[in-house]
N, CA, C and O of each residue as an XYZ file, in Angstrom:
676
protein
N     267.369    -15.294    -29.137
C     265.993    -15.216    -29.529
C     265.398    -16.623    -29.689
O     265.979    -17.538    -30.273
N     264.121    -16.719    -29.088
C     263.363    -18.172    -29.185
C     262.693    -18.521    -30.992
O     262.351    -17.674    -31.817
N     262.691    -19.724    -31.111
C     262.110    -19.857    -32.171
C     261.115    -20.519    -31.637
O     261.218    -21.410    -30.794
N     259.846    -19.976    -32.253
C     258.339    -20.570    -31.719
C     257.813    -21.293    -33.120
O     257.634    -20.658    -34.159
N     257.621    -22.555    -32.999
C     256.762    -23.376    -34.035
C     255.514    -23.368    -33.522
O     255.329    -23.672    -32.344
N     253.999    -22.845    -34.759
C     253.003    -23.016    -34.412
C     251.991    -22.042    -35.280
O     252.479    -21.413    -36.219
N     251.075    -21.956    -35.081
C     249.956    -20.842    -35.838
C     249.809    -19.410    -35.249
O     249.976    -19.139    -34.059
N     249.604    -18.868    -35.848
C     249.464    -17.598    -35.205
C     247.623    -18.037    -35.199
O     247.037    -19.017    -35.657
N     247.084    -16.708    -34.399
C     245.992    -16.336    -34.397
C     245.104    -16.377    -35.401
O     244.092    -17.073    -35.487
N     245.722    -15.261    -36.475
C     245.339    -15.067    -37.524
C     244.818    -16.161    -38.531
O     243.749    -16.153    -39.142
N     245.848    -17.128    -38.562
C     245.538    -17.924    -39.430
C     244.916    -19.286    -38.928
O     244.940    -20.301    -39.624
N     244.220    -19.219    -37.351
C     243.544    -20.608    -36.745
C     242.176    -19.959    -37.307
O     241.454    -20.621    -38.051
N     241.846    -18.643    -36.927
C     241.052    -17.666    -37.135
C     240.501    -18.008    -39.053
O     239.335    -18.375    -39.200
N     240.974    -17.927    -39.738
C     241.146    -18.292    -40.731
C     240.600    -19.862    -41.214
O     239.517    -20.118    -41.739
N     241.087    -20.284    -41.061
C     241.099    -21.823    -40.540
C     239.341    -22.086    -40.587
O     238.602    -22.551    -41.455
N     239.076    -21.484    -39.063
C     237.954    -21.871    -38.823
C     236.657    -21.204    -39.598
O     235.589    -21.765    -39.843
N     237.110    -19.625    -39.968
C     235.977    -19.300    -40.654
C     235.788    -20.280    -42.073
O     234.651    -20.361    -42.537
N     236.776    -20.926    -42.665
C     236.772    -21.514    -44.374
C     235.853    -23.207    -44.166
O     234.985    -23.819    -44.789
N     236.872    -23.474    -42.616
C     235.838    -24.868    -42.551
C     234.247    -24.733    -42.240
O     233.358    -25.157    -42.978
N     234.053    -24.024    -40.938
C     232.766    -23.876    -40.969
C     231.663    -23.264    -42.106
O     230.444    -23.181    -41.951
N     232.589    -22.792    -43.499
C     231.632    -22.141    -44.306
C     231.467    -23.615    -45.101
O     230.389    -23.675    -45.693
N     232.043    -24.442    -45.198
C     232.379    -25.737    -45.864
C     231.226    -26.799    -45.136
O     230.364    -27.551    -45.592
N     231.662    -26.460    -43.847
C     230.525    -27.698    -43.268
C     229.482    -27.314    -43.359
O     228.674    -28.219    -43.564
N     228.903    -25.955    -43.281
C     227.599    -25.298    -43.598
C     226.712    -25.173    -44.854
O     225.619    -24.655    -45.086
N     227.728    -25.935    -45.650
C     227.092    -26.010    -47.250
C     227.098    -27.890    -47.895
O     226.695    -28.422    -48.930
N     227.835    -28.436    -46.536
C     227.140    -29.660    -46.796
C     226.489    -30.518    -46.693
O     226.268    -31.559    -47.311
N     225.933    -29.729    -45.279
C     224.777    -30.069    -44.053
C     223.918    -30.708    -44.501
O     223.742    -31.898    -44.239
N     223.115    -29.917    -45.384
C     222.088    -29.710    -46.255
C     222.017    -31.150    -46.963
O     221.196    -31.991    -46.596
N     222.950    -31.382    -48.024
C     222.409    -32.473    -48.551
C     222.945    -33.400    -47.875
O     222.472    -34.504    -48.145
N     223.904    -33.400    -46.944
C     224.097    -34.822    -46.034
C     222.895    -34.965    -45.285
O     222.843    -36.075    -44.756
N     221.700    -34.086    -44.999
C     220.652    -34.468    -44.254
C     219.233    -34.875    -45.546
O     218.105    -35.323    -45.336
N     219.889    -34.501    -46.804
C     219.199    -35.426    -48.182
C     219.459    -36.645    -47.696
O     218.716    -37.382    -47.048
N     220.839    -36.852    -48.141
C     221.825    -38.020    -47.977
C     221.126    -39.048    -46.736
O     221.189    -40.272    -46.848
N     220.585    -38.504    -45.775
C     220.724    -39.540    -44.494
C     218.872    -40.066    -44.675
O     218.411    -41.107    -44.205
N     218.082    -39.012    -45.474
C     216.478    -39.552    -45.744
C     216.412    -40.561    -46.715
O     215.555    -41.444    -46.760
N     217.621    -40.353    -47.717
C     217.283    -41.399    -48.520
C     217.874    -42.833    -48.137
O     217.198    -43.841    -48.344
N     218.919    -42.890    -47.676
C     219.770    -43.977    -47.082
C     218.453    -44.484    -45.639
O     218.367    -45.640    -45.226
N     217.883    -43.718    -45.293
C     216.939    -44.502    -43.888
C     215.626    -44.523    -44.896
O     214.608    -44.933    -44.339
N     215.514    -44.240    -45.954
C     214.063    -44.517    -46.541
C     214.311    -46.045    -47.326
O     213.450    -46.922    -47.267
N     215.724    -46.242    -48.130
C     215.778    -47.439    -48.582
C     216.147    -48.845    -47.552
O     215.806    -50.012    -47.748
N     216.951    -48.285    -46.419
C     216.711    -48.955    -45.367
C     215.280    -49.688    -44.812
O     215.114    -50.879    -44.552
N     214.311    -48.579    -44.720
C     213.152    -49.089    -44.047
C     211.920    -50.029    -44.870
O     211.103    -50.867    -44.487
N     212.322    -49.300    -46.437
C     211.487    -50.364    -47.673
C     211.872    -51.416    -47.405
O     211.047    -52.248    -47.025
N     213.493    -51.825    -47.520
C     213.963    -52.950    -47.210
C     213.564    -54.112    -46.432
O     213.449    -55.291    -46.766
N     213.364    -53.478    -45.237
C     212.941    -53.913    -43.747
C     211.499    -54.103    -43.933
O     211.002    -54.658    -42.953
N     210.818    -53.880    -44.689
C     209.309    -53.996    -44.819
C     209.326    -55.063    -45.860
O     208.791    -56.087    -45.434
N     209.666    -55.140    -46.813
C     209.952    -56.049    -47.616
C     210.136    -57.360    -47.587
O     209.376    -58.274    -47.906
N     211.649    -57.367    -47.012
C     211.913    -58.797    -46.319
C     210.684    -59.175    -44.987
O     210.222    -60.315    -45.034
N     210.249    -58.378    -44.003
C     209.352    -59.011    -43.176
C     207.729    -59.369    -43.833
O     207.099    -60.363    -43.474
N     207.374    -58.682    -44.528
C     206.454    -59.469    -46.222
C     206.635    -60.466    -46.345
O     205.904    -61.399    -46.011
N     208.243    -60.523    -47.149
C     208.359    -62.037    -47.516
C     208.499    -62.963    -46.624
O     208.283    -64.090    -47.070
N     208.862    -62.893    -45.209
C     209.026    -63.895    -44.164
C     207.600    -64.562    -43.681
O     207.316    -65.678    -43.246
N     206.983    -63.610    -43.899
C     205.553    -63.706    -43.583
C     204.508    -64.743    -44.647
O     203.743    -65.580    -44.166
N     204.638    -64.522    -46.011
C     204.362    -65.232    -46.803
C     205.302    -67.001    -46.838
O     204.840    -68.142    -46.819
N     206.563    -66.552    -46.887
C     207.102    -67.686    -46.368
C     206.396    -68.784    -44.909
O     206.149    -69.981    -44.760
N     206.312    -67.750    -44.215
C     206.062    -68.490    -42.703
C     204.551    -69.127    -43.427
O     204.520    -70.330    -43.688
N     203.225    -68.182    -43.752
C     202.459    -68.826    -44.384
C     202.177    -70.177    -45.130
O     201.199    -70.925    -45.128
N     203.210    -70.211    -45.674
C     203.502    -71.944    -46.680
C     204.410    -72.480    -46.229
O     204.659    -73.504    -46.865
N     205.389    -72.228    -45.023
C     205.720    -73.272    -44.433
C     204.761    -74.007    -43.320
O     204.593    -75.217    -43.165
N     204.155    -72.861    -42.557
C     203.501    -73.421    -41.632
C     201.848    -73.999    -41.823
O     201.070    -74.488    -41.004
N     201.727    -73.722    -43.176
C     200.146    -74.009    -43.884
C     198.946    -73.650    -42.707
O     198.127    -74.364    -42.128
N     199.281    -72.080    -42.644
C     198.024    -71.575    -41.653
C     198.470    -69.859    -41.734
O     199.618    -69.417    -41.704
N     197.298    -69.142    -41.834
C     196.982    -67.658    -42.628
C     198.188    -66.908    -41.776
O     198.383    -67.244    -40.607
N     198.749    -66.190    -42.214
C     199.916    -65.291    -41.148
C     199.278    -63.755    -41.676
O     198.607    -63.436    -42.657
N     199.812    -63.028    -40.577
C     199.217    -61.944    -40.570
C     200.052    -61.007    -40.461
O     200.435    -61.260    -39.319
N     200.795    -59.872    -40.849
C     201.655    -58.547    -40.982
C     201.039    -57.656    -40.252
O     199.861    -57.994    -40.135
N     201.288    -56.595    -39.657
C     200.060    -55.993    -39.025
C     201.250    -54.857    -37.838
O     202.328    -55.150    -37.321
N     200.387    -53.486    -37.773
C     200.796    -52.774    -36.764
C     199.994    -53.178    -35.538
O     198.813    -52.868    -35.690
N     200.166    -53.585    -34.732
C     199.937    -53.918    -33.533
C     200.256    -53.233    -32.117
O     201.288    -53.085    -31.462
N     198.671    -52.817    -31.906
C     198.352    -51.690    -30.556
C     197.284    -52.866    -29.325
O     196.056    -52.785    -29.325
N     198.014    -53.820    -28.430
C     197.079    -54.086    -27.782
C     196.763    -55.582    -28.255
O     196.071    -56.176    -27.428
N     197.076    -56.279    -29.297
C     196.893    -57.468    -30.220
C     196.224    -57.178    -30.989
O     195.753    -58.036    -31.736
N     195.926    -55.922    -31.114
C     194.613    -55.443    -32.532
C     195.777    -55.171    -33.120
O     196.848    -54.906    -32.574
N     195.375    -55.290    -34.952
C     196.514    -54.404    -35.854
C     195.378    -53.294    -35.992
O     194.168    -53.467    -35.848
N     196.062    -52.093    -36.311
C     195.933    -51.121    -35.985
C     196.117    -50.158    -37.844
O     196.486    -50.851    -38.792
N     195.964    -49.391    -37.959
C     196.510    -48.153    -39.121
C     197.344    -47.768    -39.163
O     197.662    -47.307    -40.260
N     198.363    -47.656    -37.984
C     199.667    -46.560    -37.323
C     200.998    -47.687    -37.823
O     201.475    -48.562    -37.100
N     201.330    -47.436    -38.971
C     202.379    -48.465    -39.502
C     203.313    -48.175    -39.181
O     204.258    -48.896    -39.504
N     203.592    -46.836    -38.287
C     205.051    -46.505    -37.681
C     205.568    -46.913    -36.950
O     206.797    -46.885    -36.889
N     204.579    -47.614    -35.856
C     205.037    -48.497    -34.604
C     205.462    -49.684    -34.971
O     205.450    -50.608    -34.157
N     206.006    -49.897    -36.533
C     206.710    -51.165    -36.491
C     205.702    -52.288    -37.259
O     204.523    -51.954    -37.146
N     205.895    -53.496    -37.985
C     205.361    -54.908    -38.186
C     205.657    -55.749    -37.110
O     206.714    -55.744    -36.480
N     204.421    -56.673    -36.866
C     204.182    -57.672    -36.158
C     203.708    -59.273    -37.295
O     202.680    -59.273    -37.973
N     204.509    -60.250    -37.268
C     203.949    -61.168    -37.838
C     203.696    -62.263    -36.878
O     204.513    -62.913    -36.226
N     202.722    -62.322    -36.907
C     201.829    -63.717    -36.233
C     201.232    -64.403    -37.345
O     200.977    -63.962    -38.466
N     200.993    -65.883    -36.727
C     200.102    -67.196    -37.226
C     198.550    -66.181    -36.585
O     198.354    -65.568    -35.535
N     197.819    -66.384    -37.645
C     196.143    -65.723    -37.115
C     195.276    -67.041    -37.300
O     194.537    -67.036    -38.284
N     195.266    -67.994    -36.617
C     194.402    -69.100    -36.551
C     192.947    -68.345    -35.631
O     191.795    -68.760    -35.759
N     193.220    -67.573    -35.031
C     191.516    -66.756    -34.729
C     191.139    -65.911    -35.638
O     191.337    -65.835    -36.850
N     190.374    -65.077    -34.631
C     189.971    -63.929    -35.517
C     190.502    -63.329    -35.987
O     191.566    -63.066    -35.425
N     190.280    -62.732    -37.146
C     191.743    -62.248    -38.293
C     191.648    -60.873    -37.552
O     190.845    -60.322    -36.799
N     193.051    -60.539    -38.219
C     193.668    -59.264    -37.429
C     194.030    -59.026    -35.927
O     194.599    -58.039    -35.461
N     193.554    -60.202    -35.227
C     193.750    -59.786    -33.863
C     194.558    -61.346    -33.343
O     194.399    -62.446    -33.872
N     195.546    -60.970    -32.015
C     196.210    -62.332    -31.178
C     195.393    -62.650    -30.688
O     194.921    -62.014    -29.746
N     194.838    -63.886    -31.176
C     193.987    -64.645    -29.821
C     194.000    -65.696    -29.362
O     194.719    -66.004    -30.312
N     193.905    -66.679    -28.767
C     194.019    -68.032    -28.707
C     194.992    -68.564    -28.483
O     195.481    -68.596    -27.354
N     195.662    -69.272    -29.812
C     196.613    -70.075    -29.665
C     197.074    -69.440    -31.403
O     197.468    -70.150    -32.328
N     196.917    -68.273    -31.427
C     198.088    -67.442    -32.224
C     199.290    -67.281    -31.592
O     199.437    -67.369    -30.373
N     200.252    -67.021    -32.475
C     201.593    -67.164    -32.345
C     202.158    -65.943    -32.531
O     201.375    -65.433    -33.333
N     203.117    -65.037    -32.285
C     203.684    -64.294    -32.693
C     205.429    -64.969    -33.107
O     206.109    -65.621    -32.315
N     205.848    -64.581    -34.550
C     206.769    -65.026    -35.526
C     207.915    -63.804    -35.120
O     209.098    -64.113    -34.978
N     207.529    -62.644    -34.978
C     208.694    -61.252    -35.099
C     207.621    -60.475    -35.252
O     206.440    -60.559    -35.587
N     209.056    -59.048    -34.610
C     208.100    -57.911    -34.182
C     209.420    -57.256    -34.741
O     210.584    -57.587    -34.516
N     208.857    -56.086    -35.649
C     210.450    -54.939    -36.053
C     210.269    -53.883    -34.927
O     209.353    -53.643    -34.141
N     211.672    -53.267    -35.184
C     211.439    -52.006    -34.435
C     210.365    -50.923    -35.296
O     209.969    -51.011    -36.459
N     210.090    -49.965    -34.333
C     209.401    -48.566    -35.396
C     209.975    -48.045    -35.809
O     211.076    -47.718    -35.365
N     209.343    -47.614    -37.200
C     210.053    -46.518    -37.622
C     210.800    -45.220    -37.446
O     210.798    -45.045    -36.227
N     211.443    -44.209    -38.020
C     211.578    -42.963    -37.636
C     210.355    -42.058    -37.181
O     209.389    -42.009    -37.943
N     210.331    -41.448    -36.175
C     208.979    -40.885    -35.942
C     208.734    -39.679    -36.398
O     207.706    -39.093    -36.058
N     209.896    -38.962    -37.474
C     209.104    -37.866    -38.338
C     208.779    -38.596    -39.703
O     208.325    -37.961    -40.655
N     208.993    -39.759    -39.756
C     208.257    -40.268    -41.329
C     207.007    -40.356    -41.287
O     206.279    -39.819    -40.452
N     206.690    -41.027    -42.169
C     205.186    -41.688    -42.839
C     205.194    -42.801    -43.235
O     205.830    -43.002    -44.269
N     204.640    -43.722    -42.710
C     204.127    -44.883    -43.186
C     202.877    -45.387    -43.491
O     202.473    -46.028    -42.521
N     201.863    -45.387    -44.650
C     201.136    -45.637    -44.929
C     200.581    -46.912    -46.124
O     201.149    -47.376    -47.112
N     199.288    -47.185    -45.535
C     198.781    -48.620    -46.513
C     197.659    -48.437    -46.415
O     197.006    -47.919    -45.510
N     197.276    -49.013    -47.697
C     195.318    -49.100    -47.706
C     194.240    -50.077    -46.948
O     193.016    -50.193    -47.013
N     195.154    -50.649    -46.288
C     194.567    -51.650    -44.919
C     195.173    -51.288    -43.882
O     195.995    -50.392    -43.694
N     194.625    -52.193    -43.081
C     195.409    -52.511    -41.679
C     196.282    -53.631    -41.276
O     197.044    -53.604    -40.309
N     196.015    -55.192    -42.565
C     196.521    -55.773    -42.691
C     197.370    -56.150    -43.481
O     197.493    -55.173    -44.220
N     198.167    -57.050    -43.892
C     198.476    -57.939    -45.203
C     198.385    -59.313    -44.425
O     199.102    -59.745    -43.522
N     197.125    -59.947    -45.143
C     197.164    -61.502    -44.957
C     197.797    -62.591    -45.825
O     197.295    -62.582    -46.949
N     198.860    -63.644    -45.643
C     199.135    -64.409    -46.529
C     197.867    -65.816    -46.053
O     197.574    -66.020    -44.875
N     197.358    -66.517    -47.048
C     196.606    -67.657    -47.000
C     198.327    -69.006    -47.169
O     199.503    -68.818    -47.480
N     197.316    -70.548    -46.658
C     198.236    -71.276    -46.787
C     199.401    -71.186    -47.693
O     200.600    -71.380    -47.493
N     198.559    -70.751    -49.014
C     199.193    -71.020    -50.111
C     199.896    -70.235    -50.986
O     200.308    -70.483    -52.119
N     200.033    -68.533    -49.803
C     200.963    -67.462    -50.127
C     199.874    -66.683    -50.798
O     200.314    -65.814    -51.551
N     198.693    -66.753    -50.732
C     198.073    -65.327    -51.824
C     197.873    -64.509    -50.656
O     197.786    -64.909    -49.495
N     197.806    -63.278    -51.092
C     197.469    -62.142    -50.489
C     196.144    -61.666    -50.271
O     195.940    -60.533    -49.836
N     194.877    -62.777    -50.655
C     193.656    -62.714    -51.101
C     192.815    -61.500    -50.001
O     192.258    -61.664    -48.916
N     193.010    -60.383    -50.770
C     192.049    -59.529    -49.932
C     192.637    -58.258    -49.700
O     192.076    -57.165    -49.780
N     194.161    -58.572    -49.320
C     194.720    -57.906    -48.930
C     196.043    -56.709    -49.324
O     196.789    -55.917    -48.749
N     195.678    -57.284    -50.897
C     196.827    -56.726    -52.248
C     196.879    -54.737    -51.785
O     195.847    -54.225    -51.350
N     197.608    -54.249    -51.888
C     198.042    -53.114    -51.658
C     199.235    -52.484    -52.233
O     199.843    -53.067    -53.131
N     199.787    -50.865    -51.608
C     200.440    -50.264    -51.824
C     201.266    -49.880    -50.442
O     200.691    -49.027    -49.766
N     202.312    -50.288    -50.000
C     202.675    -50.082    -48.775
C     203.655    -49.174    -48.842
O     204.788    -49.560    -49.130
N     203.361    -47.621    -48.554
C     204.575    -46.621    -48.816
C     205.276    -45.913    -47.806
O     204.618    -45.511    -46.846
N     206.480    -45.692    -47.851
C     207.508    -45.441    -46.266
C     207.819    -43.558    -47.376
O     208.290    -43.532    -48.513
N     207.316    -42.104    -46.449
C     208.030    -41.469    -46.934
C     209.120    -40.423    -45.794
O     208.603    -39.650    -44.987
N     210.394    -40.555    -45.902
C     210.869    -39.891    -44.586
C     210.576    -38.204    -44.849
O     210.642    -37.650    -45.946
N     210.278    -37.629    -43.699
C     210.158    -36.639    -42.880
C     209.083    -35.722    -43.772
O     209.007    -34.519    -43.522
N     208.432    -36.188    -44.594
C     207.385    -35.365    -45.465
C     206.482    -36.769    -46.058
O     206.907    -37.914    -46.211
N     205.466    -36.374    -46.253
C     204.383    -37.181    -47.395
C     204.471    -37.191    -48.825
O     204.063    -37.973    -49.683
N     204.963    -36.365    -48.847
C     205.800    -36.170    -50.374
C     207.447    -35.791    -50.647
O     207.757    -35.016    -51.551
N     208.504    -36.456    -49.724
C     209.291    -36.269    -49.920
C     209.837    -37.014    -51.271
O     209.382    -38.092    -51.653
N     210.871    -36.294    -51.940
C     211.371    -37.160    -53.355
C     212.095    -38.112    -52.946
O     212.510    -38.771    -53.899
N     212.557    -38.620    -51.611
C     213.464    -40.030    -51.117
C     212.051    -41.181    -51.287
O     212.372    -42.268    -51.768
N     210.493    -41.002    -50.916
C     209.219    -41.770    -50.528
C     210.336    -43.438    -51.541
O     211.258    -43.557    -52.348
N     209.463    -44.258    -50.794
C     209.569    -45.538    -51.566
C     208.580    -46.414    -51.128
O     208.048    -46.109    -50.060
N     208.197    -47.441    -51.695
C     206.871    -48.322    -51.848
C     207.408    -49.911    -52.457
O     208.167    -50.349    -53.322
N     206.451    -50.440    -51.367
C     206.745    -52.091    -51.519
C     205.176    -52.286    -52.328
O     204.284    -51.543    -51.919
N     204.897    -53.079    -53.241
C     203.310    -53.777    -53.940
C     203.307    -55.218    -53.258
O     204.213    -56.020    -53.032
N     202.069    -55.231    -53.043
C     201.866    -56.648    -52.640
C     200.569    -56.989    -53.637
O     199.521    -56.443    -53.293
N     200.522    -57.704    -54.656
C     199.553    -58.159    -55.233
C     198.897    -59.430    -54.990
O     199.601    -60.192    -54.328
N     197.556    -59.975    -55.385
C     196.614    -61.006    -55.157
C     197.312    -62.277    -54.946
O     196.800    -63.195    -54.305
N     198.433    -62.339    -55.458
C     199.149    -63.685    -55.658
C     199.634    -63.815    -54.286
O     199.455    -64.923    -53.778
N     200.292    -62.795    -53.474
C     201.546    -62.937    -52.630
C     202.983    -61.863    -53.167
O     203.749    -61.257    -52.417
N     203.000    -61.891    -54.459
C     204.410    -61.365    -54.992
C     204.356    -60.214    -54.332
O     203.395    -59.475    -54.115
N     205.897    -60.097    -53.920
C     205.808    -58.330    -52.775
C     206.896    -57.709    -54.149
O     207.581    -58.496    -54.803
N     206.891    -56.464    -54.366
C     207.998    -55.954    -54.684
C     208.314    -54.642    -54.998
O     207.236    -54.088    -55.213
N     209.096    -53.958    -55.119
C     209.746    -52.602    -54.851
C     208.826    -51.755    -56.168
O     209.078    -52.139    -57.310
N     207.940    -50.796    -56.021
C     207.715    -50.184    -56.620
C     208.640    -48.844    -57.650
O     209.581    -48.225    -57.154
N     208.283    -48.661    -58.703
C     209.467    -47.936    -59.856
C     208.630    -47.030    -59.962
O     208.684    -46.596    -61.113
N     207.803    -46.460    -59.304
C     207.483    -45.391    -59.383
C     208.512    -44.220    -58.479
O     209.244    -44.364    -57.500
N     208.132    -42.944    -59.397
C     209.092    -41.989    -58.572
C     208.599    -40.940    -57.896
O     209.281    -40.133    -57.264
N     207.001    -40.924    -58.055
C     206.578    -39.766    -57.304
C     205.554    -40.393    -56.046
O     204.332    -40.320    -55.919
N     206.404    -40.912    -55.349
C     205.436    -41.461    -54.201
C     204.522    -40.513    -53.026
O     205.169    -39.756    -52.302
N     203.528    -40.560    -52.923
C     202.829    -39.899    -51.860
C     202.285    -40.575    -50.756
O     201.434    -41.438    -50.972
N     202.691    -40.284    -49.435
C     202.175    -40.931    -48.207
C     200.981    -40.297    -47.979
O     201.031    -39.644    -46.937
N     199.840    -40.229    -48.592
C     198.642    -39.227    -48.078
C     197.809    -39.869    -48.579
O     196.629    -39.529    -48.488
């Protein structure tokens, strides 16, 4: 008589119904898990290109400009990403002998990205004069509970908002 090492049927059968009831109940918040991990990601990424921008501003002692950019216009549509240029022309737009500094990638395209301008301007001397705001990233809803928000106030200072009920609307 053979001796057979191995599973029967029964119990691969088995097997698979216990894991798939397992992976099916953790789906769910691993797809929590992955909005909040790409929402603090993308504050991040907005953040630091803020501060590079204000930086570039007072190193290069000439207005820099943050901006979604459709065409060399900045634009409203903050999903397609930040653009920082030197704006020695007309503000908000590449013209002349503007510079472009960095361009991010876009965002996720079921988020939200919203601001109460179209710009953020830094002046030579790092203020934000004009341009102080609320810049809020929320993934895959306008009110999701992952939302997070960068402040940019009159001075220049950028920083992570502690609020917890953020709304992209």
């Amino acid at each position: 008589m053979k001796n057979c090492a191995g599973f029967t049927l029964i119990e691969l059968m088995t097997t698979l119904v216990v894991s798939t009831t397992l992976i099916s109940m953790a789906i769910p918040s691993l797809a929590s898990l992955y909005q909040a991990y790409r929402a603090d990601s993308a504050i991040r990424t907005i953040r630091s290109t803020l501060q590079l921008a204000r930086n570039s501003a007072i190193s290069y002692g000439s207005r820099v400009t943050a901006c979604p950019l459709q065409e060399g216009i900045c634009t409203q549509d903050w999903r397609i990403g930040i653009t920082i240029f030197i704006d020695r022309g007309d503000p908000n737009t590449i013209d002349g002998s503007d510079q472009v500094l960095l361009t991010t990638d876009h965002f996720h395209q079921g988020d939200f990205v919203t601001y109460n301008r179209s710009a953020v301007r830094f002046q030579p001397d790092g203020l934000a004069s004009g341009t102080n705001g609320t810049l809020r990233y929320c993934p895959s809803s306008v009110s999701s509970e992952h939302s997070k928000a960068v402040i940019i106030n009159q001075a220049g200072r950028i920083r992570f908002s502690k609020d917890s009920n953020i709304r992209c609307n």
